[in-house]
Biopython code that builds the backbone (N, CA, C, O; Angstrom):
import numpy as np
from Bio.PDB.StructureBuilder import StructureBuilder

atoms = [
    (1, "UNK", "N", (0.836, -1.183, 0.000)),
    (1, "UNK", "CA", (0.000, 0.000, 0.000)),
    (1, "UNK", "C", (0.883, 1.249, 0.000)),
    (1, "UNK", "O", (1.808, 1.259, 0.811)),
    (2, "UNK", "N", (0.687, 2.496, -0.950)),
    (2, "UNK", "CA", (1.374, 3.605, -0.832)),
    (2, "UNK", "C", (0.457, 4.784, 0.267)),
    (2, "UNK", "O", (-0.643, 5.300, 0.462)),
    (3, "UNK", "N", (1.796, 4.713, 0.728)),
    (3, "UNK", "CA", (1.315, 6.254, 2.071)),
    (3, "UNK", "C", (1.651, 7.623, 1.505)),
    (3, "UNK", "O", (2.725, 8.022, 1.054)),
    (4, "UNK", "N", (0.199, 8.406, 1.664)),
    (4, "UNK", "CA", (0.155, 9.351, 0.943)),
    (4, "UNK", "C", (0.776, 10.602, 2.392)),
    (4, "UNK", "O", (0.366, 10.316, 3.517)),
    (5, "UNK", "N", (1.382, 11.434, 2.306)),
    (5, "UNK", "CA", (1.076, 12.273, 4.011)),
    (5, "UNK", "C", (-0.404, 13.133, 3.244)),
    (5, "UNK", "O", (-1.023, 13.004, 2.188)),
    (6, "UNK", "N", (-0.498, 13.969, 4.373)),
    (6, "UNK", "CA", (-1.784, 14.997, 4.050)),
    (6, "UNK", "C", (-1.113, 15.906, 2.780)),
    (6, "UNK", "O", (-1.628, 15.984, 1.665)),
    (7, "UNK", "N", (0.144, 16.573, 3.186)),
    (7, "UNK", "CA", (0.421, 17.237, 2.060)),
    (7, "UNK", "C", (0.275, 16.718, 1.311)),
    (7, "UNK", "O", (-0.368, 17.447, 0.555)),
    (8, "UNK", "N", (0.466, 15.536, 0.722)),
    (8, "UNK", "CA", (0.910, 14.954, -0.953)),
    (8, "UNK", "C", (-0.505, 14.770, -1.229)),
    (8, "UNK", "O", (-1.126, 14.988, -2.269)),
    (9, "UNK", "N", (-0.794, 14.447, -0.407)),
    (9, "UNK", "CA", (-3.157, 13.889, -0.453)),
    (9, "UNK", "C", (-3.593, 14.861, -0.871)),
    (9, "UNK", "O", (-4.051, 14.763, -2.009)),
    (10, "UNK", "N", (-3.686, 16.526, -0.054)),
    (10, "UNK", "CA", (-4.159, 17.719, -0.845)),
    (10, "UNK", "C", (-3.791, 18.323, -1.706)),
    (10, "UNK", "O", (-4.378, 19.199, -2.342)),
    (11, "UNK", "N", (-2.336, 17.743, -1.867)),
    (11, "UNK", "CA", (-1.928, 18.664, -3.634)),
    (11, "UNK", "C", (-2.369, 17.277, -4.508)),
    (11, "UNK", "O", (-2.608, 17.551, -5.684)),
    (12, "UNK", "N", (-2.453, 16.489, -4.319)),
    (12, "UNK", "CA", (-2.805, 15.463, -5.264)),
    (12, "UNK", "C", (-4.732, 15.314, -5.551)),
    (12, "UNK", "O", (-5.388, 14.762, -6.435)),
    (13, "UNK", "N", (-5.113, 16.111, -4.313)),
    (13, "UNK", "CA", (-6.868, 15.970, -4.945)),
    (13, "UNK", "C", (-7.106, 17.546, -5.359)),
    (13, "UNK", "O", (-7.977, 17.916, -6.148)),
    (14, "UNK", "N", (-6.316, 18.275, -4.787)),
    (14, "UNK", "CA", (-6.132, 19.796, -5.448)),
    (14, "UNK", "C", (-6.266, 20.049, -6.954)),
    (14, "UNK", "O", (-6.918, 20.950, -7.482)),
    (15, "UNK", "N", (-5.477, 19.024, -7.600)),
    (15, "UNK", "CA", (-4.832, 18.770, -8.950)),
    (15, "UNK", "C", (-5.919, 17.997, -9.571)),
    (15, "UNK", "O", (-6.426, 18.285, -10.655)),
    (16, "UNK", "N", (-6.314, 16.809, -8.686)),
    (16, "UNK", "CA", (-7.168, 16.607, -9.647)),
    (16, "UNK", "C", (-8.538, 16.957, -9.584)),
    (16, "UNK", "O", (-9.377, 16.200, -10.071)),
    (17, "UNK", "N", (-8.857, 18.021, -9.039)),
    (17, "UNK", "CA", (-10.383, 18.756, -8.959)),
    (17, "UNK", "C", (-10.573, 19.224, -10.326)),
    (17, "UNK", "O", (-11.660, 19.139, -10.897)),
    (18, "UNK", "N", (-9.165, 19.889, -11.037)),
    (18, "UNK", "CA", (-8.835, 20.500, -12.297)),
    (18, "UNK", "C", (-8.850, 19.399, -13.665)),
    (18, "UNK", "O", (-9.004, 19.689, -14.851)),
    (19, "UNK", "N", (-8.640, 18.094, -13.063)),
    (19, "UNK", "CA", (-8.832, 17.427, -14.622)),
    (19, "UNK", "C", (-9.694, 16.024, -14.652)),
    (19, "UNK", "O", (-9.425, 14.989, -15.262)),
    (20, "UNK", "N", (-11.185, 16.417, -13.518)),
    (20, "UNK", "CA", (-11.498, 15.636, -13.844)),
    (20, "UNK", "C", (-11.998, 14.199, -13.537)),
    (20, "UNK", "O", (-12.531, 13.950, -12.455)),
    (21, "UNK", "N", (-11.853, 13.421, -14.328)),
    (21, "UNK", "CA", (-12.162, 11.797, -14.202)),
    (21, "UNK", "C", (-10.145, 10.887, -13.828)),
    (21, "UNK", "O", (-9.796, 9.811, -13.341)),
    (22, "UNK", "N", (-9.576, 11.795, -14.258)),
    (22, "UNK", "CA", (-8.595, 11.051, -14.518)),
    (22, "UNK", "C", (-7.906, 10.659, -12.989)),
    (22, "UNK", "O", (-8.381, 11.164, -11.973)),
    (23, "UNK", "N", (-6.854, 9.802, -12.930)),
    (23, "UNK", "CA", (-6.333, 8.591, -11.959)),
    (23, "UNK", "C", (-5.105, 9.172, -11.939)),
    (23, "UNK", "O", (-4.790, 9.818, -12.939)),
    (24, "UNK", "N", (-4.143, 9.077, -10.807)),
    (24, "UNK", "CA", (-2.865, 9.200, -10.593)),
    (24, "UNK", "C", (-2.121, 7.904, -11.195)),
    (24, "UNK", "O", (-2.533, 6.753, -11.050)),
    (25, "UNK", "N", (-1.203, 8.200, -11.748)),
    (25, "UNK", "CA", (-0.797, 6.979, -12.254)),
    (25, "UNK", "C", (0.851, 6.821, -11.678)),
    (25, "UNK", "O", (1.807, 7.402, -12.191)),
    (26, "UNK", "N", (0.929, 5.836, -10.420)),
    (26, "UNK", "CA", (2.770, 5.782, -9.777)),
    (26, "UNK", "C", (3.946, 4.641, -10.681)),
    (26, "UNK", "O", (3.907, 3.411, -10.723)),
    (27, "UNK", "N", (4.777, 5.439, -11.230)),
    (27, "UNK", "CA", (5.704, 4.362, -11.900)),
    (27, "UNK", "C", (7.000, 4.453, -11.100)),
    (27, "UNK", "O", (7.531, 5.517, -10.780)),
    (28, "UNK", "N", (7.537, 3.025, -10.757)),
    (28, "UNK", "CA", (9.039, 3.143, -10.635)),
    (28, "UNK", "C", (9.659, 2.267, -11.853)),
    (28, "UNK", "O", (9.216, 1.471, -12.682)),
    (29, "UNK", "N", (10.989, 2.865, -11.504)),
    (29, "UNK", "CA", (11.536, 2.596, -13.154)),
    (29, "UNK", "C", (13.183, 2.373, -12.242)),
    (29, "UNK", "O", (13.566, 2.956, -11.227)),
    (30, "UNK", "N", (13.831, 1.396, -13.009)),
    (30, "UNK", "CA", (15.560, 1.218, -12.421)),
    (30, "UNK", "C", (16.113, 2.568, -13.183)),
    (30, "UNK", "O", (15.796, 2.746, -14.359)),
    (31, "UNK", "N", (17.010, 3.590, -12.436)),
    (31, "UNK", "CA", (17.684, 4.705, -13.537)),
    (31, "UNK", "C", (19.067, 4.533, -13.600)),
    (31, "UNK", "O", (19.698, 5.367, -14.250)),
    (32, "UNK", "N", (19.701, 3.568, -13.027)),
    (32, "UNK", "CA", (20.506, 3.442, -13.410)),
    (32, "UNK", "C", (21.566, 1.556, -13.145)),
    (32, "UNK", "O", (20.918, 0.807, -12.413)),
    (33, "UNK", "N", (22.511, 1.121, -13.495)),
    (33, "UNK", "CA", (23.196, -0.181, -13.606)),
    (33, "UNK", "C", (23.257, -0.502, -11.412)),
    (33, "UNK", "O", (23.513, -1.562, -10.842)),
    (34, "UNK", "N", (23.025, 0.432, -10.976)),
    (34, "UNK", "CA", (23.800, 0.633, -9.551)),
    (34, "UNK", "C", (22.657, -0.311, -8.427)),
    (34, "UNK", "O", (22.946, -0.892, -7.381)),
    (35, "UNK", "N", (20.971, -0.152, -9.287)),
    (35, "UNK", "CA", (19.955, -0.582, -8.492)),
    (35, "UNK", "C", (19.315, 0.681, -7.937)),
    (35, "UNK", "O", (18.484, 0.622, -7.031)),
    (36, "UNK", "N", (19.706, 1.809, -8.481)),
    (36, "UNK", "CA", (18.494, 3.210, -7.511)),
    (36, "UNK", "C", (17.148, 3.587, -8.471)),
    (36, "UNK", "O", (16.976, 4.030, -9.607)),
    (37, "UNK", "N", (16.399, 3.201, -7.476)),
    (37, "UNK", "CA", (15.222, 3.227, -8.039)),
    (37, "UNK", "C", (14.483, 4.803, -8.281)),
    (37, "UNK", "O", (14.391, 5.667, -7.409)),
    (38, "UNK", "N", (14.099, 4.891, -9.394)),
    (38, "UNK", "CA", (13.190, 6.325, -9.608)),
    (38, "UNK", "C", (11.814, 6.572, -9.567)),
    (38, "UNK", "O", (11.265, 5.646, -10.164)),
    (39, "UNK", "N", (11.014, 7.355, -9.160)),
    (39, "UNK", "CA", (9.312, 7.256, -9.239)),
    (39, "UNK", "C", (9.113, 8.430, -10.291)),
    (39, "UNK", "O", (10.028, 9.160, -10.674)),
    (40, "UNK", "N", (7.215, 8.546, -10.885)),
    (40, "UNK", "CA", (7.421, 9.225, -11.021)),
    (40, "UNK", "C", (5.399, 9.453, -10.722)),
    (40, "UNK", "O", (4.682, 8.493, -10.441)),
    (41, "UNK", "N", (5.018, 10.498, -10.835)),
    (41, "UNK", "CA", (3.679, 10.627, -11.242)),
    (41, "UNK", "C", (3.214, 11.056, -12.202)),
    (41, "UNK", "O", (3.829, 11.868, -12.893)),
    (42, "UNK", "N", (1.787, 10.549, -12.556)),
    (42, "UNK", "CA", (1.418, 11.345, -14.060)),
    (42, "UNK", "C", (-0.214, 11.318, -13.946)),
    (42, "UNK", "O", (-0.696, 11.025, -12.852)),
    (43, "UNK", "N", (-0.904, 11.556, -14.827)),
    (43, "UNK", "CA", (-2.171, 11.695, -14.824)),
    (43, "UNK", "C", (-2.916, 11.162, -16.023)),
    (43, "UNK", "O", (-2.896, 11.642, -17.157)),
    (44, "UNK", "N", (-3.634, 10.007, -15.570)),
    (44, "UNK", "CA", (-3.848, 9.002, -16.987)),
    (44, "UNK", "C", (-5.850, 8.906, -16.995)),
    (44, "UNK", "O", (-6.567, 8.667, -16.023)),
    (45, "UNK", "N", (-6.262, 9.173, -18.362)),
    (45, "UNK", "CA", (-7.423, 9.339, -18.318)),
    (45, "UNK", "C", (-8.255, 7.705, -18.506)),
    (45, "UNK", "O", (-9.282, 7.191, -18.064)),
    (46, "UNK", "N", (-7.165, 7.306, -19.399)),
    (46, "UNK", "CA", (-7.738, 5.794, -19.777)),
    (46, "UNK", "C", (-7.035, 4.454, -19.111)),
    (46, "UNK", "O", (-6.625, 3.618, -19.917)),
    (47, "UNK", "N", (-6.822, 4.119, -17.351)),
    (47, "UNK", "CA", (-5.918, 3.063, -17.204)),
    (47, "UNK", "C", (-6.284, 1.764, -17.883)),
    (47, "UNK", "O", (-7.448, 1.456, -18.141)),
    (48, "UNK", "N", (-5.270, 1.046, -18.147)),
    (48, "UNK", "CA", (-5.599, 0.008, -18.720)),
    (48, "UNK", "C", (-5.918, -0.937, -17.872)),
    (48, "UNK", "O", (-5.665, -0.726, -16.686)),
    (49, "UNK", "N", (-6.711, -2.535, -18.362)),
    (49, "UNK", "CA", (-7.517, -3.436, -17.539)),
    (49, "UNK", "C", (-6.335, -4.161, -16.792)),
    (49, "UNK", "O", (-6.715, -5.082, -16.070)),
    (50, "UNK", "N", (-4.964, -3.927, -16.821)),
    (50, "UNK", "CA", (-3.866, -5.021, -16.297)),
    (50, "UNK", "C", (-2.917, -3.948, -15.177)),
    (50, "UNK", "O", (-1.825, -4.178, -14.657)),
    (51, "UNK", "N", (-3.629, -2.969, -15.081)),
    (51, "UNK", "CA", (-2.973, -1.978, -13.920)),
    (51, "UNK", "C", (-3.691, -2.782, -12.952)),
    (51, "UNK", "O", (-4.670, -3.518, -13.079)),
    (52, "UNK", "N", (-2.596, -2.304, -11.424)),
    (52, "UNK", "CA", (-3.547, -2.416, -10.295)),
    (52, "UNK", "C", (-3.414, -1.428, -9.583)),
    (52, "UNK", "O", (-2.371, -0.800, -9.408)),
    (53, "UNK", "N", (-4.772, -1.156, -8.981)),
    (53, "UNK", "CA", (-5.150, 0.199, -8.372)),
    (53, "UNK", "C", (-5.690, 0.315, -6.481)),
    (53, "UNK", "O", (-6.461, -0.515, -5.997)),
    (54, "UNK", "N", (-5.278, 1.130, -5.915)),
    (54, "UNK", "CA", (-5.275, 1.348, -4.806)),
    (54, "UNK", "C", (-6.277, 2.873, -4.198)),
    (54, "UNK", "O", (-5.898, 4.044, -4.227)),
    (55, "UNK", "N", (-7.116, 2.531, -3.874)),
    (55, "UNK", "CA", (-7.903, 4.201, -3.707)),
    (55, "UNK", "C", (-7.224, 4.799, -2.425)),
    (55, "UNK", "O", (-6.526, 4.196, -1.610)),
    (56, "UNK", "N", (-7.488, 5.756, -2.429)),
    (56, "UNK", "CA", (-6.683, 7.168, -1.263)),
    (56, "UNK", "C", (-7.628, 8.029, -1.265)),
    (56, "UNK", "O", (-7.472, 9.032, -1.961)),
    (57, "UNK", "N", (-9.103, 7.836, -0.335)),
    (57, "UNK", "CA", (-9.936, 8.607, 0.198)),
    (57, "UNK", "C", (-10.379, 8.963, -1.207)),
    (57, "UNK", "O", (-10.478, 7.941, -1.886)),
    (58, "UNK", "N", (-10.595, 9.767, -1.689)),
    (58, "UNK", "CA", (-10.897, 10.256, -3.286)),
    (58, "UNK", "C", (-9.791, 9.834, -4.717)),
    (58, "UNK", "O", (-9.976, 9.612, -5.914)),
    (59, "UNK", "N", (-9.163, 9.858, -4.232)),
    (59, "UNK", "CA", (-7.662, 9.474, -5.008)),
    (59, "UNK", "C", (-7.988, 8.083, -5.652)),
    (59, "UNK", "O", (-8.703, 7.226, -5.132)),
    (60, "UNK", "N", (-7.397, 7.995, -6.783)),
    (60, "UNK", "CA", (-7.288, 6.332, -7.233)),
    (60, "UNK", "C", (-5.873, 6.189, -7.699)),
    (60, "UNK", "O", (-5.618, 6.859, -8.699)),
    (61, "UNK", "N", (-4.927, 5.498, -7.228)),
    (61, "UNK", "CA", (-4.067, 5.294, -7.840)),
    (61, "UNK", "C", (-3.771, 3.525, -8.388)),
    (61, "UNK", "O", (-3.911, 2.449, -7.807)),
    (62, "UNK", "N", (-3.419, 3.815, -9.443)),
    (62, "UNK", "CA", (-2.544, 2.990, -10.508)),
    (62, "UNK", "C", (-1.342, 2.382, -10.937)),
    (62, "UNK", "O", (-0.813, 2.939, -11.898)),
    (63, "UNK", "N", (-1.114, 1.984, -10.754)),
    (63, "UNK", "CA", (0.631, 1.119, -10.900)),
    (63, "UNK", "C", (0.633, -0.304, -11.748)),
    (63, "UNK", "O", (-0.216, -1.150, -11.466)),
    (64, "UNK", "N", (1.548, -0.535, -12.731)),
    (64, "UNK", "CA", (1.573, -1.228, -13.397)),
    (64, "UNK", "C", (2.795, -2.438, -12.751)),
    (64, "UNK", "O", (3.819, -2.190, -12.116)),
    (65, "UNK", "N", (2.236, -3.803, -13.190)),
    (65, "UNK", "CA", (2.692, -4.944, -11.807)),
    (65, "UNK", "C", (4.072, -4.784, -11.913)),
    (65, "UNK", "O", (4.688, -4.860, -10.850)),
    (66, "UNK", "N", (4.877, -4.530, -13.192)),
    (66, "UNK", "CA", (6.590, -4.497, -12.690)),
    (66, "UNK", "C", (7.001, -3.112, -11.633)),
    (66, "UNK", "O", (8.088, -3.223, -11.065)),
    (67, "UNK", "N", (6.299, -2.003, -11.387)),
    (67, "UNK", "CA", (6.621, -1.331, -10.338)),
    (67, "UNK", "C", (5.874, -1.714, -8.641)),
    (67, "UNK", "O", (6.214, -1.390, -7.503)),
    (68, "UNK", "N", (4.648, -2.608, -9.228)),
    (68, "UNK", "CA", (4.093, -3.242, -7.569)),
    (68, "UNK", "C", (5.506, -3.374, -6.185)),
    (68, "UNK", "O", (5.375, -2.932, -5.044)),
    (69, "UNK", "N", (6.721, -4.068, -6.708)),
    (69, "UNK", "CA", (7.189, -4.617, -6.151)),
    (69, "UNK", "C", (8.402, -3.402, -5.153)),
    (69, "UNK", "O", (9.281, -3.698, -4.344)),
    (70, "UNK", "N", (7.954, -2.041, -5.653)),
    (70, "UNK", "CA", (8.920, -0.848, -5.759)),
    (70, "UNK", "C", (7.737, -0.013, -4.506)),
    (70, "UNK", "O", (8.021, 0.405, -3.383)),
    (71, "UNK", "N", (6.917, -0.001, -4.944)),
    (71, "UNK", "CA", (5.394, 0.779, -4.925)),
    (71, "UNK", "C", (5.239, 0.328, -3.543)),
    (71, "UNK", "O", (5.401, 1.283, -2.783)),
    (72, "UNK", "N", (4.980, -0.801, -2.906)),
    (72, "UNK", "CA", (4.621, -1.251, -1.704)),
    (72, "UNK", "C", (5.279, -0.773, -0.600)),
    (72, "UNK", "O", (6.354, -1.134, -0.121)),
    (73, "UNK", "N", (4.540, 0.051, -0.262)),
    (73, "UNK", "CA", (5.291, 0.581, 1.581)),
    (73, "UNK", "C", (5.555, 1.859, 1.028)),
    (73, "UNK", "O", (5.793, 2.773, 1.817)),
    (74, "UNK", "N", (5.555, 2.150, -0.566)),
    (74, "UNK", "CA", (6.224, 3.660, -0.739)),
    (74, "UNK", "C", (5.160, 5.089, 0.271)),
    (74, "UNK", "O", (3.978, 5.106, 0.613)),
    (75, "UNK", "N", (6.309, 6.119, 0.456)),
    (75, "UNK", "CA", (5.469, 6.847, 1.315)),
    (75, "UNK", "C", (5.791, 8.408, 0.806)),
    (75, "UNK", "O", (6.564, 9.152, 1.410)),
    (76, "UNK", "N", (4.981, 8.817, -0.549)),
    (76, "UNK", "CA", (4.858, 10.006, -1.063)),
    (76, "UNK", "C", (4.453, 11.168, -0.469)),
    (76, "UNK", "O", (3.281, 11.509, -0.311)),
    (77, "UNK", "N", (5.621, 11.894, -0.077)),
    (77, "UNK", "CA", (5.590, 13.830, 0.532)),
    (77, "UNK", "C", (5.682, 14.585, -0.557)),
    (77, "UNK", "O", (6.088, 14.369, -1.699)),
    (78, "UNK", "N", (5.048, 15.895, 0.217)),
    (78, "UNK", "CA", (5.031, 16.675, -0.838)),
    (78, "UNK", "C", (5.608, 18.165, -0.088)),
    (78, "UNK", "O", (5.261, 18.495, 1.046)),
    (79, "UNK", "N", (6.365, 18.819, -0.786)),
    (79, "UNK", "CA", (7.280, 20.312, -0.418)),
    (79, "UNK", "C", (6.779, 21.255, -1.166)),
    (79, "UNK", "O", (6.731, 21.096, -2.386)),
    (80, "UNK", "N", (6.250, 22.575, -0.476)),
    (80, "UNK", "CA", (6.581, 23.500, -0.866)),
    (80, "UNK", "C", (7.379, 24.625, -0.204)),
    (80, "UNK", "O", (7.166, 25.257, 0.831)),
    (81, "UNK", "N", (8.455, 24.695, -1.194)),
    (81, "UNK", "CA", (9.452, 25.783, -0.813)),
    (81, "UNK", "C", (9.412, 26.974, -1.940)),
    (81, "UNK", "O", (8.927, 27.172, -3.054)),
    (82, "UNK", "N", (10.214, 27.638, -0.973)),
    (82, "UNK", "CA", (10.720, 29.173, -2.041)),
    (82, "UNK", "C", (11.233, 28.866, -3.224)),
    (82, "UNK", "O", (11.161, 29.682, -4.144)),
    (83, "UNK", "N", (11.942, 27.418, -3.417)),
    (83, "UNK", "CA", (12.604, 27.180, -5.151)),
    (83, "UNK", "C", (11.295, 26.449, -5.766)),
    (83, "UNK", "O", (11.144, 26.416, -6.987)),
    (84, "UNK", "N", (10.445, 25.921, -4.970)),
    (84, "UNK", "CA", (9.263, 25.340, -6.102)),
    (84, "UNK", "C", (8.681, 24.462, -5.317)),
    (84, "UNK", "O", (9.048, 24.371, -4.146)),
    (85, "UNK", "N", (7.457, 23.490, -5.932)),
    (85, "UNK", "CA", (7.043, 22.500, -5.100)),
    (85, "UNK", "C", (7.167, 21.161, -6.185)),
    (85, "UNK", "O", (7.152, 21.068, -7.412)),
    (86, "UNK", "N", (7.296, 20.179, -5.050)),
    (86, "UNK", "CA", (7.506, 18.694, -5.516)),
    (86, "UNK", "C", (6.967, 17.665, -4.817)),
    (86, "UNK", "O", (6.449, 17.875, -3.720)),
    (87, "UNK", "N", (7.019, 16.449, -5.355)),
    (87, "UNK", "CA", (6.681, 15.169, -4.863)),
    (87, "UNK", "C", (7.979, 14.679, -4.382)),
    (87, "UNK", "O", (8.953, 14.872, -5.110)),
    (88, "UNK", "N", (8.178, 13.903, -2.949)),
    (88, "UNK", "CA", (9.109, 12.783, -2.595)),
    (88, "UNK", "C", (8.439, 12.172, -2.443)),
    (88, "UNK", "O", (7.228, 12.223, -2.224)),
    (89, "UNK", "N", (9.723, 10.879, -2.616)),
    (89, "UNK", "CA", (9.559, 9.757, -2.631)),
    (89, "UNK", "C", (10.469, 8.951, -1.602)),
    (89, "UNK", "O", (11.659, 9.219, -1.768)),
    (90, "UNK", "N", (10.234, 8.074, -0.627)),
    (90, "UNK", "CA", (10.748, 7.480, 0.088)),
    (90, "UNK", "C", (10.075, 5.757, 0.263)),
    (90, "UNK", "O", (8.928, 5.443, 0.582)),
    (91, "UNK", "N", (11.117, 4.954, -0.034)),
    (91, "UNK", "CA", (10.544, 3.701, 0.712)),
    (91, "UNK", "C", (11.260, 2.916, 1.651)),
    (91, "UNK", "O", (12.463, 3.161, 1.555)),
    (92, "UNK", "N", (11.014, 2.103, 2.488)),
    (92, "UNK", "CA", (11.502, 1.707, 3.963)),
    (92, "UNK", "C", (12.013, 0.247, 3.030)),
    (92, "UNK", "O", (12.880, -0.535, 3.418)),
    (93, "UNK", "N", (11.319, 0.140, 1.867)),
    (93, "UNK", "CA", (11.982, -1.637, 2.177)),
    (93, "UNK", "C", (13.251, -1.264, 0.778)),
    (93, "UNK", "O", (13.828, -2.263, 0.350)),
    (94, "UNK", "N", (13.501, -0.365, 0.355)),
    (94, "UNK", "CA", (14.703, -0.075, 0.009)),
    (94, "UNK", "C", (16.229, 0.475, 0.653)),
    (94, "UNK", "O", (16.441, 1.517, 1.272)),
    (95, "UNK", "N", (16.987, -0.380, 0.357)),
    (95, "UNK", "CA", (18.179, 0.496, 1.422)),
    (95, "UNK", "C", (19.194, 0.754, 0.266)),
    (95, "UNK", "O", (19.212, 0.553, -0.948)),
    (96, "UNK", "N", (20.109, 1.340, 1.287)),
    (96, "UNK", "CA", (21.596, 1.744, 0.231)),
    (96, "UNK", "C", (22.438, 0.768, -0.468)),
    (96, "UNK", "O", (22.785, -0.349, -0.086)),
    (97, "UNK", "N", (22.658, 1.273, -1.363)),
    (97, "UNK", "CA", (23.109, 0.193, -2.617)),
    (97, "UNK", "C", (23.946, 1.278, -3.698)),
    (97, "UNK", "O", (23.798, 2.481, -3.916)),
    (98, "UNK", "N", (25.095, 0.020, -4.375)),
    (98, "UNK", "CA", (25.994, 0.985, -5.347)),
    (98, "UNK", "C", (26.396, 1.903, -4.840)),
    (98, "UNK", "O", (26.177, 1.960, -3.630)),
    (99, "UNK", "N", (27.132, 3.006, -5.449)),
    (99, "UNK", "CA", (27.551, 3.896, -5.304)),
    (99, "UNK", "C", (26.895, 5.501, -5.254)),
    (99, "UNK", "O", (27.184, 6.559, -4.696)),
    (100, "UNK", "N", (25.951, 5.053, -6.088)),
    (100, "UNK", "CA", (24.930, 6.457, -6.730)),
    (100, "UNK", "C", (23.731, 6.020, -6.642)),
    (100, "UNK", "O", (23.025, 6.339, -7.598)),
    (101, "UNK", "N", (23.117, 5.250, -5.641)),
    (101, "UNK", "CA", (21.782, 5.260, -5.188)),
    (101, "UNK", "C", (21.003, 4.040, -4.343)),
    (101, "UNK", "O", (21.633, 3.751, -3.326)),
    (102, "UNK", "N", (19.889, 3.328, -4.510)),
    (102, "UNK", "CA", (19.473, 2.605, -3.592)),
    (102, "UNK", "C", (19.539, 1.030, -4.923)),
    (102, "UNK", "O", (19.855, 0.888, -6.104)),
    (103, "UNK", "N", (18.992, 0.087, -3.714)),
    (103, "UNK", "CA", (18.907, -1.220, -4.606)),
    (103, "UNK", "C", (17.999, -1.508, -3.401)),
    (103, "UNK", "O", (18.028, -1.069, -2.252)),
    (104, "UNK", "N", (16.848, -2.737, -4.265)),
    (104, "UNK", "CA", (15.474, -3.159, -3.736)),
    (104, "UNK", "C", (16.189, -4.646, -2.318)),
    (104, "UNK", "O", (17.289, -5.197, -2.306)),
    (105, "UNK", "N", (15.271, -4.788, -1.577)),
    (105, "UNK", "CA", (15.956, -5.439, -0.156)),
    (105, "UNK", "C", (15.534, -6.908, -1.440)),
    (105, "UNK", "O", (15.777, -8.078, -1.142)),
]
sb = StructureBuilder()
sb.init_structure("model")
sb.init_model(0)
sb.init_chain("A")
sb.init_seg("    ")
for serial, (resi, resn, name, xyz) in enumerate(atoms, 1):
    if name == "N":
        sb.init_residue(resn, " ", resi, " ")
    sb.init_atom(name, np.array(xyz, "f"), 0.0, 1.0, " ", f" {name:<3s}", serial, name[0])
structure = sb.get_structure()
């Protein structure tokens, strides 16, 4: 299950008051040979029938099964600062790995 905090929950139903029907859609992706894993978010109007989806109070989110295994326990914050605002990403069942980032336990 992904943990949303309140921040990431109200900029994420904030956002989507503005477009709609559409679903959060969470991908992790390997970015590099080392094992550090990357996320990302996006906003998908049509998920397909082989996603699996997780609701968050109003929220629906989406993840496709090769990131399930990335996705589980992830716990998405959200910042706003004076240089801009963003999504983090943190997960507990990833630790340090390589040189330049994390690798999956």
């Amino acid at each position: 299950m992904v943990v949303l905090s309140s921040e990431a929950k109200s900029a994420l139903e904030s956002m989507q008051s503005e477009r709609g029907e559409a679903v959060v859609r969470l991908s992790a992706r390997q970015v590099c040979d080392c094992g550090k894993i990357g996320f990302d978010l996006s906003w998908e109007s049509h998920p397909s029938s082989d996603d699996l989806a997780e609701s968050q109070g109003p929220l629906r989110l989406i993840y496709d099964r090769e990131s399930e295994p990335y996705v589980s326990g992830l716990e998405v914050g959200y910042r706003d600062e004076l240089m801009g605002k963003s999504f983090t990403f943190y997960n507990p069942n990833l630790k340090n790995g390589g040189g330049c980032g994390r690798e999956f336990k």
